[in-house]
PALORO-16524 format. One line per field, with one value per residue (C-alpha): residue number from 1; x, y, z. Coordinates in steps of 0.02 Angstrom, whole numbers. Layout:
<atoms>
seq [NUM_...]
xx [X_...]
yy [Y_...]
zz [Z_...]
</atoms>
This chain:
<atoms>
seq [1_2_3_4_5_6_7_8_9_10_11_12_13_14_15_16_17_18_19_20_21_22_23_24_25_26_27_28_29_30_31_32_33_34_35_36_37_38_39_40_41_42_43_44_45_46_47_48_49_50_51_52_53_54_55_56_57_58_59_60_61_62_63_64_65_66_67_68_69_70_71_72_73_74_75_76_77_78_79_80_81_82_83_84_85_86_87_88_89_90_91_92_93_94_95_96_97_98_99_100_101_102_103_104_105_106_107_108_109_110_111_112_113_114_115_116_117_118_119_120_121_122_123_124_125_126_127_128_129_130_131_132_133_134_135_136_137_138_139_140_141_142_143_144_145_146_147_148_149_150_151_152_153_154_155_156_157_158_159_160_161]
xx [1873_1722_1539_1427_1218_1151_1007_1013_1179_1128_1318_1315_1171_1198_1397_1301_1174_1333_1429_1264_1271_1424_1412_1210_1157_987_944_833_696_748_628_721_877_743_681_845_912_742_763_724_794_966_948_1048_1246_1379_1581_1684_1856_1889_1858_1807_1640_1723_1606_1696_1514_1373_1179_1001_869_711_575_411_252_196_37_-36_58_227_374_505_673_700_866_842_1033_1211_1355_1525_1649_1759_1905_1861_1769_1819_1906_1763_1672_1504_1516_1554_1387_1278_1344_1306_1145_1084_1169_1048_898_936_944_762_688_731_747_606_474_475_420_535_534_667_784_729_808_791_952_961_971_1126_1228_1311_1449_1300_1215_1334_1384_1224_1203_1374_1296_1154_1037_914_833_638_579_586_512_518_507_575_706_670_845_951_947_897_745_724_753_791_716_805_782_889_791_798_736]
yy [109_96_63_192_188_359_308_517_573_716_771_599_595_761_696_533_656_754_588_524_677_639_460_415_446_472_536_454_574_695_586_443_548_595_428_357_488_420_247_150_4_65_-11_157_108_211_178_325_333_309_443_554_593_552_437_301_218_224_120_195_64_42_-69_-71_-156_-244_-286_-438_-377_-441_-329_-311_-203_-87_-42_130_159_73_174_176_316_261_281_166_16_-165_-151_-195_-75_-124_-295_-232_-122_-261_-387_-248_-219_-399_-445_-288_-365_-524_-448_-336_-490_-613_-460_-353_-496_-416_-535_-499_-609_-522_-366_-290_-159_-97_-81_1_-132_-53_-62_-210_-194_-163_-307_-429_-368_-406_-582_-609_-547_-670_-564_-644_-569_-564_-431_-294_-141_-44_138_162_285_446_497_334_204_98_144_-21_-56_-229_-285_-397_-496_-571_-703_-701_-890]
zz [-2281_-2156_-2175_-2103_-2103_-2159_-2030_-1919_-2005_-2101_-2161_-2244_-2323_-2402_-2448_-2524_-2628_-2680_-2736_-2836_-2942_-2994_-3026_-3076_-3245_-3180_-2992_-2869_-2787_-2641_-2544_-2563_-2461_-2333_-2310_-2297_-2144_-2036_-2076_-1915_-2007_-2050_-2226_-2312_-2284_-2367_-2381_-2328_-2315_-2144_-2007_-2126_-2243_-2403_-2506_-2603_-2633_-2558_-2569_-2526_-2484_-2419_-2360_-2446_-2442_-2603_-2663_-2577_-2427_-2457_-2378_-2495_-2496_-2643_-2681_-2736_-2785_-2771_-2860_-2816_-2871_-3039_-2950_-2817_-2925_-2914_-2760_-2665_-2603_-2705_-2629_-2474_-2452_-2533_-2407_-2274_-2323_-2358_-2174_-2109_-2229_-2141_-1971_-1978_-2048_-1893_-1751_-1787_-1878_-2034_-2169_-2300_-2456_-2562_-2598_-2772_-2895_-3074_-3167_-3336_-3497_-3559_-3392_-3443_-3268_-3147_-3222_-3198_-3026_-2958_-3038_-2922_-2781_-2800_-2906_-3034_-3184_-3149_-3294_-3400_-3417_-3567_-3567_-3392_-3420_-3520_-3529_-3574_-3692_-3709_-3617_-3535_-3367_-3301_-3117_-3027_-2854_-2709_-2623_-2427_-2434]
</atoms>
């Protein structure tokens, strides 16, 4: 397995797109894809079976800037094939893309407080994956997803400080 940034690799970002339809419940916005191919931050990281384009798991992220001016990173999506969970590959591409958090935040001056997801209520594996990766519970939102339930999505942080 190898880590590889979707950052102007446009046959991964489509294989990543491919291997979220088959693994999401819901889909993340085209944009989001977009976004992540012209990322001059390289915060979009995908595992692939090595020398090739096959997607064992992949994460799209992005930095955004928050009310009251705080930049923060918004996981947009983690998910890692079945066949291929709890063998590491979700650890390894949130260690990746905290060490890249880490990296903009000291290299490029980027005053980054925290990395930030929601994660449906029900998703009792994803939950507890991130609180082992460092994750904290910070709210809930009800009515967030239309299409699962419960309809409440969980938002959780990873503090850079």
């Amino acid at each position: 397995m190898e880590l590889r940034c979707l950052t102007d690799d446009g046959a991964l970002v489509r294989a990543v797109q491919k291997h979220n339809l088959g693994v999401l419940p819901v889909q993340p916005p085209s944009f989001c894809y977009r976004r992540a191919e012209k990322d001059r931050y390289r915060l979009s990281w995908a595992a692939v079976t090595r020398g090739t384009c096959i997607v064992r798991g992949a994460a799209v992220a992005e930095l955004e800037l928050e009310r009251g001016g705080q930049r923060t990173v918004q996981l947009r999506t983690l998910a890692v094939s079945p066949q291929f969970r709890r063998q590491g590959v979700g650890r390894a591409i949130m260690e990746k893309l905290i060490q890249q958090v880490k990296k903009v935040k000291e290299k490029e001056g980027e005053d980054i407080q925290v990395v930030s997801l929601h994660v449906h209520a029900g998703n009792d594996e994803a939950l507890a994956f991130y609180e082992a990766q460092g994750f904290v519970r910070k709210a809930e939102i009800d009515d967030y997803y239309r299409h699962l339930e419960p309809r409440t999505a969980v938002v959780m942080e990873f503090s850079l400080d």
